[in-house]
Backbone as a printed PyTorch tensor [residue, N CA C, xyz], in Angstrom:
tensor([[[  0.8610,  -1.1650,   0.0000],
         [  0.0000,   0.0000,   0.0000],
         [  0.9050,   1.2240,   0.0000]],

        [[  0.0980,   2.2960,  -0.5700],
         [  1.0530,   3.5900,  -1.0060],
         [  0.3350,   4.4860,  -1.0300]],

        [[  0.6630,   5.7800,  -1.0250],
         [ -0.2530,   7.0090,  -1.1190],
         [ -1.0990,   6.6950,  -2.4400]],

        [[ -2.2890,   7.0400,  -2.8830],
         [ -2.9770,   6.9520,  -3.8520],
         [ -3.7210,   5.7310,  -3.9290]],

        [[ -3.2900,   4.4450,  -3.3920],
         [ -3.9000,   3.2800,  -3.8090],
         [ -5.1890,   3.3920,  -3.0180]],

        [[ -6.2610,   2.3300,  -3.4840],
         [ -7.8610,   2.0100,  -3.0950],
         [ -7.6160,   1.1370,  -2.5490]],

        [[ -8.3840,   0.9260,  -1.1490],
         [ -8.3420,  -0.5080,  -0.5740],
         [ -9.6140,  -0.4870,  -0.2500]],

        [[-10.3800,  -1.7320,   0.4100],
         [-11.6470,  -1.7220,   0.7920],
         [-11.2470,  -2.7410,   2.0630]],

        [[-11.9860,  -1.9820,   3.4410],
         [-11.9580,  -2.3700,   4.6090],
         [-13.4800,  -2.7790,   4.9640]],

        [[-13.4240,  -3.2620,   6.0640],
         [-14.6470,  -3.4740,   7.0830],
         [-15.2450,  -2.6850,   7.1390]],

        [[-16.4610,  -2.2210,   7.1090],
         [-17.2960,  -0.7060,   7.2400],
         [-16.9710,  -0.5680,   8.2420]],

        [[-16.9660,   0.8870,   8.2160],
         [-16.2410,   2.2670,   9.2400],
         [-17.5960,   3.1500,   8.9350]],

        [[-17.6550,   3.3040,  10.5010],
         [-18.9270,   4.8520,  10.5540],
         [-18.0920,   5.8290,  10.1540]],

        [[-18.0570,   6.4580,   8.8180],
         [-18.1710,   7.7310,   8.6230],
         [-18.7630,   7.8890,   7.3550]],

        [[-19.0550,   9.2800,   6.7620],
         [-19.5680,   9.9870,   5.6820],
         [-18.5300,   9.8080,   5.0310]],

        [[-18.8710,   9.3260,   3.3650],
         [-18.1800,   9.4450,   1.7780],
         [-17.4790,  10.5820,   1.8770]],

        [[-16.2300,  10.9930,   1.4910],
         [-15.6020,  12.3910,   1.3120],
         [-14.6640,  13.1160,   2.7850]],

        [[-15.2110,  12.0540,   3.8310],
         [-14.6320,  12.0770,   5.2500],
         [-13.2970,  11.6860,   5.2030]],

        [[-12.1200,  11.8180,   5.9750],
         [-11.0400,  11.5560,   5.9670],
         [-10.9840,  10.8420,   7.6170]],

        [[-10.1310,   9.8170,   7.3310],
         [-10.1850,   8.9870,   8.2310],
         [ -8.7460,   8.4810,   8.9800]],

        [[ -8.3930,   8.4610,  10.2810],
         [ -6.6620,   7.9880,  10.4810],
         [ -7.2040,   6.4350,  10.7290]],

        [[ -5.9370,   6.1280,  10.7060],
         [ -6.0220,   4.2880,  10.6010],
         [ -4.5770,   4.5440,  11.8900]],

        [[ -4.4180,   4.2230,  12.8190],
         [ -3.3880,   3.8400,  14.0590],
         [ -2.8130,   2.6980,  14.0960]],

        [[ -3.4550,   1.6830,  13.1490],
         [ -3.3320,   0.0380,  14.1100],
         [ -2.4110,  -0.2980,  13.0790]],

        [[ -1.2140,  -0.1210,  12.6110],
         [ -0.1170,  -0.6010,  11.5430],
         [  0.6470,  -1.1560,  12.0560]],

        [[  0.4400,  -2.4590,  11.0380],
         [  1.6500,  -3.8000,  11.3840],
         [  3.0010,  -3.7940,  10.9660]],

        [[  3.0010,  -3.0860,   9.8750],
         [  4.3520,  -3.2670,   9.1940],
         [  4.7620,  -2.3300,   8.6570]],

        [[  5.8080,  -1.5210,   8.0730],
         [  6.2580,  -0.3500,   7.3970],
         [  7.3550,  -0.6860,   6.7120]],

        [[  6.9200,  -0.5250,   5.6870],
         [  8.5210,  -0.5290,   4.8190],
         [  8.9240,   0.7490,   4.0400]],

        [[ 10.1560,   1.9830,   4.4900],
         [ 10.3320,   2.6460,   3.7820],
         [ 11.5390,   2.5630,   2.7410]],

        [[ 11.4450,   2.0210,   1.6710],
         [ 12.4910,   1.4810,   0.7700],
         [ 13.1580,   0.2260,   1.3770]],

        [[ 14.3900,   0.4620,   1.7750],
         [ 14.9610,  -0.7160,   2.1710],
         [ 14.5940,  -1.4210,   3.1950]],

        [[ 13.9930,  -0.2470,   4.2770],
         [ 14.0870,  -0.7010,   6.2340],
         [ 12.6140,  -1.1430,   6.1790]],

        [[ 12.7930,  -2.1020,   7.0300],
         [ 11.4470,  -3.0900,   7.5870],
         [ 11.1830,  -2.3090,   8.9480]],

        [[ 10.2140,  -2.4740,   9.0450],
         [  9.5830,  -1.6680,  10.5840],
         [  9.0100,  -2.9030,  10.8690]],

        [[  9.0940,  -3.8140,  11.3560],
         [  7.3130,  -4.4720,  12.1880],
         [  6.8050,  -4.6390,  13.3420]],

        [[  5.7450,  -4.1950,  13.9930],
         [  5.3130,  -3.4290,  14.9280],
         [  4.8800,  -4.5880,  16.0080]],

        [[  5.2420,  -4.6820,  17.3260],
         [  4.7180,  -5.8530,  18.4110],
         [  3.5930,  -5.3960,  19.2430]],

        [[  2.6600,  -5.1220,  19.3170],
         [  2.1190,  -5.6210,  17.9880],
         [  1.5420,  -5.0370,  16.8030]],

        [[  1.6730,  -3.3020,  17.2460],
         [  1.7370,  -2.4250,  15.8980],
         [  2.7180,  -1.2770,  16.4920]],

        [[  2.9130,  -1.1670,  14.9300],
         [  4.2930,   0.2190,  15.2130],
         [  3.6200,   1.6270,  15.5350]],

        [[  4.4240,   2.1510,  16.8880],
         [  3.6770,   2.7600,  17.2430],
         [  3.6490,   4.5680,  16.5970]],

        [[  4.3800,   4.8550,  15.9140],
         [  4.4950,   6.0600,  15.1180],
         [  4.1680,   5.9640,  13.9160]],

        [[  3.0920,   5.0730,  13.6560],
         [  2.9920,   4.9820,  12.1860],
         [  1.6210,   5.4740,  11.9720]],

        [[  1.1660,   6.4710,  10.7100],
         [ -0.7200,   6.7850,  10.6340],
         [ -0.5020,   6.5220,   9.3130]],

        [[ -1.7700,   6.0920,   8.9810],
         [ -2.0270,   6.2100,   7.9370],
         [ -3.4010,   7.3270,   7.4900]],

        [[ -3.4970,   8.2640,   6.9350],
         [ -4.7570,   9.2240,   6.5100],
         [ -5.2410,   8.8840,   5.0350]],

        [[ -6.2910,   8.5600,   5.1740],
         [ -7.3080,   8.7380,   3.9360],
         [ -8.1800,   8.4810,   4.0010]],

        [[ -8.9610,   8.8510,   2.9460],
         [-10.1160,   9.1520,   2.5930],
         [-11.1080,   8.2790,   2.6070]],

        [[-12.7270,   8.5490,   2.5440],
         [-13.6560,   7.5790,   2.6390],
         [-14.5220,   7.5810,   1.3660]],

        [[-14.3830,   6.9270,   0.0330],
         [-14.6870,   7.1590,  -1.1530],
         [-16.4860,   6.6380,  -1.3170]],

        [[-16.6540,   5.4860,  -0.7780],
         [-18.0490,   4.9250,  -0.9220],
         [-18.1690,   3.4800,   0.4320]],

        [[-19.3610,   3.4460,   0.3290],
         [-19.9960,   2.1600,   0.8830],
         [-20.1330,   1.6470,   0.4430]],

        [[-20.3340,   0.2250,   0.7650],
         [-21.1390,  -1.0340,  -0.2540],
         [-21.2460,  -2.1740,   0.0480]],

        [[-21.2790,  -2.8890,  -0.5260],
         [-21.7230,  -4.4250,  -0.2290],
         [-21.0680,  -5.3800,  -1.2210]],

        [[-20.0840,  -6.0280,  -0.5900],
         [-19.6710,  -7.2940,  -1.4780],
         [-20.4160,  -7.9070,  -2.4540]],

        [[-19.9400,  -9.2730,  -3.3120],
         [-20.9550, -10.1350,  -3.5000],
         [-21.1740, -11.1400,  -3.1020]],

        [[-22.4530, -11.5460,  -3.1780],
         [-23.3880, -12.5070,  -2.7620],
         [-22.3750, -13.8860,  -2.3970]],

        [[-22.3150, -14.2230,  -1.0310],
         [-22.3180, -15.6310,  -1.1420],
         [-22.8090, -16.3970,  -0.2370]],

        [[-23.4570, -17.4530,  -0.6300],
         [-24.1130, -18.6530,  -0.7270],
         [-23.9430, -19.7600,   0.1320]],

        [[-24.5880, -19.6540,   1.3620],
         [-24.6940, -20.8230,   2.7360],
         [-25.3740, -22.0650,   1.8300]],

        [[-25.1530, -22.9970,   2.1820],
         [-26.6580, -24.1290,   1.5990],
         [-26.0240, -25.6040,   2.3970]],

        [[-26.7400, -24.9370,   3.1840],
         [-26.8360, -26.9760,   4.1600],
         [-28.1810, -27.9530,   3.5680]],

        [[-27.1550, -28.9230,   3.2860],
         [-27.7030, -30.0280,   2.7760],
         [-27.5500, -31.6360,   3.5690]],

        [[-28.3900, -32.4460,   4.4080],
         [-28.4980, -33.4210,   4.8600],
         [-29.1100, -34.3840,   3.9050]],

        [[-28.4760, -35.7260,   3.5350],
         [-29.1730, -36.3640,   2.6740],
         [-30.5010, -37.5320,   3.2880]],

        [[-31.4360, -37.7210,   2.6110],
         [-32.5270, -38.5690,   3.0250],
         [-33.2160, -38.0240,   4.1810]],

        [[-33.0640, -36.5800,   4.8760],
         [-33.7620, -36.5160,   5.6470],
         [-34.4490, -34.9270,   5.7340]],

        [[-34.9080, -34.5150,   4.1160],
         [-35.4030, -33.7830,   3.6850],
         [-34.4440, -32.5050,   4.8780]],

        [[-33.6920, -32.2650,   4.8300],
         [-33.0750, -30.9520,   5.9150],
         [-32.0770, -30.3290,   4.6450]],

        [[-32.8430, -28.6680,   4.3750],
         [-31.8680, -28.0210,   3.3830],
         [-32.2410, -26.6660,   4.0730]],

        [[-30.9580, -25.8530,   3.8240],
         [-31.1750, -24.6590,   4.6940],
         [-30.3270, -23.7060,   3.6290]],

        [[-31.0640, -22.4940,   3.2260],
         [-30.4460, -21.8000,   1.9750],
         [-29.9530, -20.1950,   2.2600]],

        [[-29.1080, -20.0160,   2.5360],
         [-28.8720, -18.5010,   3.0670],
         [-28.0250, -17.6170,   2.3910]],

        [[-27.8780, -16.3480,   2.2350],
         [-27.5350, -15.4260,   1.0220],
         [-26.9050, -14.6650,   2.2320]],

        [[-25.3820, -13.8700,   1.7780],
         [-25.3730, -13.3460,   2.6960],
         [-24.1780, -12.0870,   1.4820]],

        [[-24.1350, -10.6910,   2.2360],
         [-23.5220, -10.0250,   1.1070],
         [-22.1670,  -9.0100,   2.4410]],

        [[-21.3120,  -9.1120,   2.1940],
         [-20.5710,  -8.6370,   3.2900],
         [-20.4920,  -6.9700,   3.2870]],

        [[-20.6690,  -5.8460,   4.2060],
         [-20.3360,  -4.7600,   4.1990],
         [-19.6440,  -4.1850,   4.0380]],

        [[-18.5500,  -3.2470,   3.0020],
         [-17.5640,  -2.9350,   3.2050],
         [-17.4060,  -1.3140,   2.7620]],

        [[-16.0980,  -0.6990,   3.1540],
         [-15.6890,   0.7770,   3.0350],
         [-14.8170,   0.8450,   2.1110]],

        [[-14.7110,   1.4350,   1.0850],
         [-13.2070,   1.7740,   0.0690],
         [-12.6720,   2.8750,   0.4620]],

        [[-11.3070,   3.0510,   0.9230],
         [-10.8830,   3.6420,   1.0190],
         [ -9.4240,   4.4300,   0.0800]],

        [[ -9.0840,   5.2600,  -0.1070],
         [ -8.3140,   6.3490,  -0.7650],
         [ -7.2990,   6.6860,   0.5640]],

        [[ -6.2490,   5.7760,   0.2960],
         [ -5.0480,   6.2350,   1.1800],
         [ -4.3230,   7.7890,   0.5390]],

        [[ -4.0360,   9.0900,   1.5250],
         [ -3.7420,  10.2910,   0.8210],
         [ -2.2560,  10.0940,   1.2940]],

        [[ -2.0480,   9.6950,   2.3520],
         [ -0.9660,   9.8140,   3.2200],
         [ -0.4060,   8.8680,   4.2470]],

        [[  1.1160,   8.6140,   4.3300],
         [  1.4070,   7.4140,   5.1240],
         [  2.5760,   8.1690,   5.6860]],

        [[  2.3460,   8.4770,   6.9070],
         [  3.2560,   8.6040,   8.3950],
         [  3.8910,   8.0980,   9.2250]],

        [[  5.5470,   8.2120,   9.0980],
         [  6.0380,   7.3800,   9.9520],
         [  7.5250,   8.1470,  10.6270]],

        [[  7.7820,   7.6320,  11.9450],
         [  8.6160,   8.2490,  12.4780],
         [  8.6010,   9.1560,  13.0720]],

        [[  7.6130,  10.0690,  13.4060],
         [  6.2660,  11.0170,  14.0020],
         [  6.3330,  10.6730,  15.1670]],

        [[  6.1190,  11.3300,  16.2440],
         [  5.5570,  11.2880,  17.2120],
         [  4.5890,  12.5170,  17.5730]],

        [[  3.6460,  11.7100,  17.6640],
         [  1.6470,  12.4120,  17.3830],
         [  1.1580,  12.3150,  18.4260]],

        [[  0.9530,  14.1150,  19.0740],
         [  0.3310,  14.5650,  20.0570],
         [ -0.7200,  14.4090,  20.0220]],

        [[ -1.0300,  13.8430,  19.2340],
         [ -2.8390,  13.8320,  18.7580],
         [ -2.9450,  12.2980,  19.6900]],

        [[ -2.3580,  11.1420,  19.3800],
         [ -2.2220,  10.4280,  19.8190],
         [ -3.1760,   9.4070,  20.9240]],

        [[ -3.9180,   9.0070,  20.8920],
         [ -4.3820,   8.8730,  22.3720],
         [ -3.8250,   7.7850,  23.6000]],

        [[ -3.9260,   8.3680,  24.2900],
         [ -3.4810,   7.2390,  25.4410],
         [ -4.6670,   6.2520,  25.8070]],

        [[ -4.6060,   5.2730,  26.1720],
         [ -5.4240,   4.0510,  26.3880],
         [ -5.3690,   4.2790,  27.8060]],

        [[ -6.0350,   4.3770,  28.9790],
         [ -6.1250,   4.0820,  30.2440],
         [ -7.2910,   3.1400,  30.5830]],

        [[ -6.9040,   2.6130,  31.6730],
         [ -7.8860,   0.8790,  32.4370],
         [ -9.0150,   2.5050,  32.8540]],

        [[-10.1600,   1.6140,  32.6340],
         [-11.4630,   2.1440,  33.1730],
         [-11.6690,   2.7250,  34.4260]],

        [[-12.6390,   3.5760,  34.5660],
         [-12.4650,   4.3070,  35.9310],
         [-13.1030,   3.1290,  36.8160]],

        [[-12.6450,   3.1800,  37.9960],
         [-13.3220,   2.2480,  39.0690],
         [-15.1780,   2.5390,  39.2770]],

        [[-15.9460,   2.2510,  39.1630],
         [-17.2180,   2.5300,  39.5430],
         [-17.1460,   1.9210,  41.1860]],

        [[-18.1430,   3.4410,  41.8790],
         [-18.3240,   2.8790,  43.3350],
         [-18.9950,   1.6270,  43.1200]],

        [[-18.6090,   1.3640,  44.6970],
         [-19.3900,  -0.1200,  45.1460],
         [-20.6290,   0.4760,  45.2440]],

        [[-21.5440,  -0.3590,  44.4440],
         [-22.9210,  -0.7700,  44.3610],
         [-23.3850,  -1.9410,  44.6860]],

        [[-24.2810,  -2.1220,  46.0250],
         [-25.0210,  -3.7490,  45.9580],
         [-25.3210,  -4.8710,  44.4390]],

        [[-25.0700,  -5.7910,  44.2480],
         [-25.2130,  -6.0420,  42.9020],
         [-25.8120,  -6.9750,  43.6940]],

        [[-27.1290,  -7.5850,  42.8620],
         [-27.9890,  -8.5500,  43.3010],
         [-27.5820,  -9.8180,  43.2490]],

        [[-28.0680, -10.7620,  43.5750],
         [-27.4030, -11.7720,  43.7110],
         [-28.2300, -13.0520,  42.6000]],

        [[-27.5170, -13.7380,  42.2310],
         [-28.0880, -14.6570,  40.8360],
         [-28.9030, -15.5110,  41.3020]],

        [[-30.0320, -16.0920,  41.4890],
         [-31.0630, -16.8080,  41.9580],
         [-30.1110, -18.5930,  41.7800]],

        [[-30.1580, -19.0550,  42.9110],
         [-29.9530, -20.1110,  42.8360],
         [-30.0540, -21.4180,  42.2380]],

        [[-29.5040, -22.1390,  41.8570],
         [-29.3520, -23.0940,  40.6940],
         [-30.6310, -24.1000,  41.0010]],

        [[-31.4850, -24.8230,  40.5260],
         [-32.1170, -25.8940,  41.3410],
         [-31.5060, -26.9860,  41.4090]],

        [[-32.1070, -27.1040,  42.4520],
         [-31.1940, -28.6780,  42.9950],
         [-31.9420, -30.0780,  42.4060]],

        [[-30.9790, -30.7860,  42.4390],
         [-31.4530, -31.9360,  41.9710],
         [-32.5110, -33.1610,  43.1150]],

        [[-33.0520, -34.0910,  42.4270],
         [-34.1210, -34.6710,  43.3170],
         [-33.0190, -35.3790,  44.0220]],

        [[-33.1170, -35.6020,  45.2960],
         [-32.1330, -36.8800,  45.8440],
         [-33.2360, -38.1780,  45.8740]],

        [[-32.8450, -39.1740,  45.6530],
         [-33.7070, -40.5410,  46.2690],
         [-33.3930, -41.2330,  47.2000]],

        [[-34.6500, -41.4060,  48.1120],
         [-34.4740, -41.8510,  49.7140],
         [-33.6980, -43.0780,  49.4220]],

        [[-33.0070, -43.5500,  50.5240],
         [-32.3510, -44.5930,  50.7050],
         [-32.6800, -45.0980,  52.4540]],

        [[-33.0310, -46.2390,  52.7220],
         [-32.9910, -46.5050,  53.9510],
         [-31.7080, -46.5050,  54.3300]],

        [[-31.4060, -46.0350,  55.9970],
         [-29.9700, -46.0250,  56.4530],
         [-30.0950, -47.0170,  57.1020]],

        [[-28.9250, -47.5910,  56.8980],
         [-28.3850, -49.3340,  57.5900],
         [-28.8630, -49.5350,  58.9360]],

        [[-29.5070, -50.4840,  59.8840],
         [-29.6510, -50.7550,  61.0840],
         [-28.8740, -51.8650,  61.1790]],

        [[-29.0010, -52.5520,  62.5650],
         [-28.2670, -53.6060,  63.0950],
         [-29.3300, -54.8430,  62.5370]],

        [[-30.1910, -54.9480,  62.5570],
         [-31.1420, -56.2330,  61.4900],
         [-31.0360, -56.3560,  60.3880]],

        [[-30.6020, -54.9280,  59.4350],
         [-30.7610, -55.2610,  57.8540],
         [-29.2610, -54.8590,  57.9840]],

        [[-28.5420, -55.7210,  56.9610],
         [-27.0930, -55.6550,  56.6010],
         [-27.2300, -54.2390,  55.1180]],

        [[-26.0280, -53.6600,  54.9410],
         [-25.9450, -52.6360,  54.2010],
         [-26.8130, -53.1440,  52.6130]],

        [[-26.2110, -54.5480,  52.3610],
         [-27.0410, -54.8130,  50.6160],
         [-28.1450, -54.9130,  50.8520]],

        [[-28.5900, -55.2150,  51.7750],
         [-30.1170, -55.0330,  51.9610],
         [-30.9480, -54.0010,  52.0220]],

        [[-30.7580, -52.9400,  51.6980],
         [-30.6440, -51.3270,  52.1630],
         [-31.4180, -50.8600,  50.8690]],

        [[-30.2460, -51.2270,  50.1750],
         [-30.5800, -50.4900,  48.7010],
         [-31.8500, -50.4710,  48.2420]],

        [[-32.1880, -50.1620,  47.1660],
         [-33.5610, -50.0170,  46.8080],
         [-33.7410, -51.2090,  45.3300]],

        [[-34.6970, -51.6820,  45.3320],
         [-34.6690, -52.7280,  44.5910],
         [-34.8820, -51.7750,  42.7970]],

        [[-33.8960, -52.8600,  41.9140],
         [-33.8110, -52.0690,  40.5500],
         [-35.6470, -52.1440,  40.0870]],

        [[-35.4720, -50.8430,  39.4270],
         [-36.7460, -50.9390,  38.5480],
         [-36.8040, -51.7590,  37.2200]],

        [[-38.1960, -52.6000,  37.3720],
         [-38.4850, -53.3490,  36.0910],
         [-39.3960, -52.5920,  34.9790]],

        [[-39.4240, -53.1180,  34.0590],
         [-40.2860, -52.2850,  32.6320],
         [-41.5190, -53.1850,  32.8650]],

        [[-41.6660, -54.6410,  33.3910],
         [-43.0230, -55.1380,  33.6410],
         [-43.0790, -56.1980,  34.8510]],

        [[-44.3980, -56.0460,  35.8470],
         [-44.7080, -56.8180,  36.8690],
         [-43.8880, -58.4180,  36.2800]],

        [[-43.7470, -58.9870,  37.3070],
         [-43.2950, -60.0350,  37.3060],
         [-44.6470, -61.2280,  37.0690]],

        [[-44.4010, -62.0610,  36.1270],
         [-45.4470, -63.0560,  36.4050],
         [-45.6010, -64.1710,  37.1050]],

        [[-46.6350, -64.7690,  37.7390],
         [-46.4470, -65.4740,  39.0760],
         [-46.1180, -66.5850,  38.5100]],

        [[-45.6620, -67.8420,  38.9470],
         [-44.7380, -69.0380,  38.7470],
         [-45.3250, -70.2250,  38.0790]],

        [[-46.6130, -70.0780,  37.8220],
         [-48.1700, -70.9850,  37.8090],
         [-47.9590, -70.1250,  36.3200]],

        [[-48.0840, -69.1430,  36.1910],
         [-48.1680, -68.7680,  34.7740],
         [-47.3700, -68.6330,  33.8760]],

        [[-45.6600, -68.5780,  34.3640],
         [-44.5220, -68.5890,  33.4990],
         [-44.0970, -70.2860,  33.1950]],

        [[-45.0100, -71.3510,  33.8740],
         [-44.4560, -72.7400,  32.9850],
         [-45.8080, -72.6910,  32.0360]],

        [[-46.4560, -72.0940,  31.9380],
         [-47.8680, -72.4200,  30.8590],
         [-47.0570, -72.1390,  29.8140]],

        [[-47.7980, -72.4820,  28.4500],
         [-47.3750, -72.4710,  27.5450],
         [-47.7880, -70.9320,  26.8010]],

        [[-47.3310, -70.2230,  26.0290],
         [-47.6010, -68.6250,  25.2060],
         [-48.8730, -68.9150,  24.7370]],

        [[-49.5740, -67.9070,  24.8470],
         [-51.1260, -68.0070,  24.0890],
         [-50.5500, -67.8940,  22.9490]],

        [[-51.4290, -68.4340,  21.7850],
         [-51.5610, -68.3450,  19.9670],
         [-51.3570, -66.9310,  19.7130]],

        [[-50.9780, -66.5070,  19.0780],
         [-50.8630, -65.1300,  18.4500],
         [-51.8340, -65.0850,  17.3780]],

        [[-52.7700, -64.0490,  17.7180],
         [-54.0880, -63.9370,  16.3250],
         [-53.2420, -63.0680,  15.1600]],

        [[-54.0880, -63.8950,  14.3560],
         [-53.4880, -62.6420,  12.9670],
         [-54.3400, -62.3080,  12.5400]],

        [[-54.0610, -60.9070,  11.6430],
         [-55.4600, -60.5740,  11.1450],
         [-56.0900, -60.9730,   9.9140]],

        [[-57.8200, -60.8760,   9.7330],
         [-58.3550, -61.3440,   8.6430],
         [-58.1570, -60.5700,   8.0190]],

        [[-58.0540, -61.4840,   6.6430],
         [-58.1330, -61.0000,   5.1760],
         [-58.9650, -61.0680,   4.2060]],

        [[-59.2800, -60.6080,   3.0090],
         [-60.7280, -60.8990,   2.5600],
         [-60.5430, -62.3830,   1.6300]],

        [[-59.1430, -62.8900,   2.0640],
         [-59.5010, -64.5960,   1.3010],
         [-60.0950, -65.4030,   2.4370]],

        [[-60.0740, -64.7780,   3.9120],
         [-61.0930, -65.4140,   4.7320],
         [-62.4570, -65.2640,   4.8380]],

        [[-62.7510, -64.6300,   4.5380],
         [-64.1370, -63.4640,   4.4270],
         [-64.9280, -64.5470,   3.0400]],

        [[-64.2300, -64.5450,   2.0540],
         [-64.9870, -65.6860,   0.8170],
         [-64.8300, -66.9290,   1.3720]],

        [[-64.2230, -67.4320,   2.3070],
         [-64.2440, -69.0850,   3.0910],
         [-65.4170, -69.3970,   3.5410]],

        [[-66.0850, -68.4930,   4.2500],
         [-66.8930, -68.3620,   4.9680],
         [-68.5410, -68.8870,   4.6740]]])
């Protein structure tokens, strides 16, 4: 980059025809000498100009999952500033400058306090006595179905019905 050249940045609040400093420079090269800045050089400006606004072009999100009808189609156009570099400054030291200072302390103010998390359910457990030994304690595992009584698990499975069809229906 050089006096005169166009670049296009990130949109910047200002008005077309506005002149703008840029502070945050990484690198400087004047002819031979390398400058590079840890993490920017700190006497370096750059001034120019604010030529137009605009909007990139179009590009194209599209999520696609197969077999499970999921498509998601999104357009998106990026914002940007062109800028007209007039002037590049270096070796300066700029009263203009600003200093960065840590934030002012704000008085102590009560700050409310965050409502408490809910707690989780606990489940009772009987505590051990001298009659019931500790495995006996526990709580018996849960089943998905009553148990069947002993008279009915040697019987044999009922028939499984199937359903009619209309070649039974003409048997008839």
């Amino acid at each position: 980059m050089h006096a005169g050249s166009v670049l296009d940045v990130a949109s910047i609040d200002a008005a077309p025809g506005s002149s703008v400093e840029l502070r945050d420079v990484l690198l400087v090269s004047d002819g031979g000498n390398v400058t590079v800045g840890s993490p920017t050089v700190a006497t370096a400006l750059v001034l120019a100009e604010v030529v137009q606004h605009g909007k990139g072009k179009k590009v194209i999100n599209f999520k696609f999952k197969a077999k499970t009808r999921y498509r998601r189609k999104r357009g998106h156009r990026q914002a940007y500033t062109r800028l007209m570099v007039n002037e590049i400054r270096f070796g300066e030291t700029s009263s203009k400058r600003e200093v960065r200072e840590p934030a002012a302390v704000v008085a102590e103010t009560p700050v409310a306090e965050a409502p408490a998390a809910p707690r989780r359910r606990a489940r009772a457990v009987a505590a051990p006595t001298a009659e019931a030994p500790i495995a006996e304690s526990k709580p018996a595992p849960r089943r998905r179905a009553a148990a069947k009584p002993a008279a009915e698990a040697d019987a044999a499975p009922a028939p499984r019905r199937r359903r009619a069809t209309k070649a039974d229906e003409t048997k008839e």
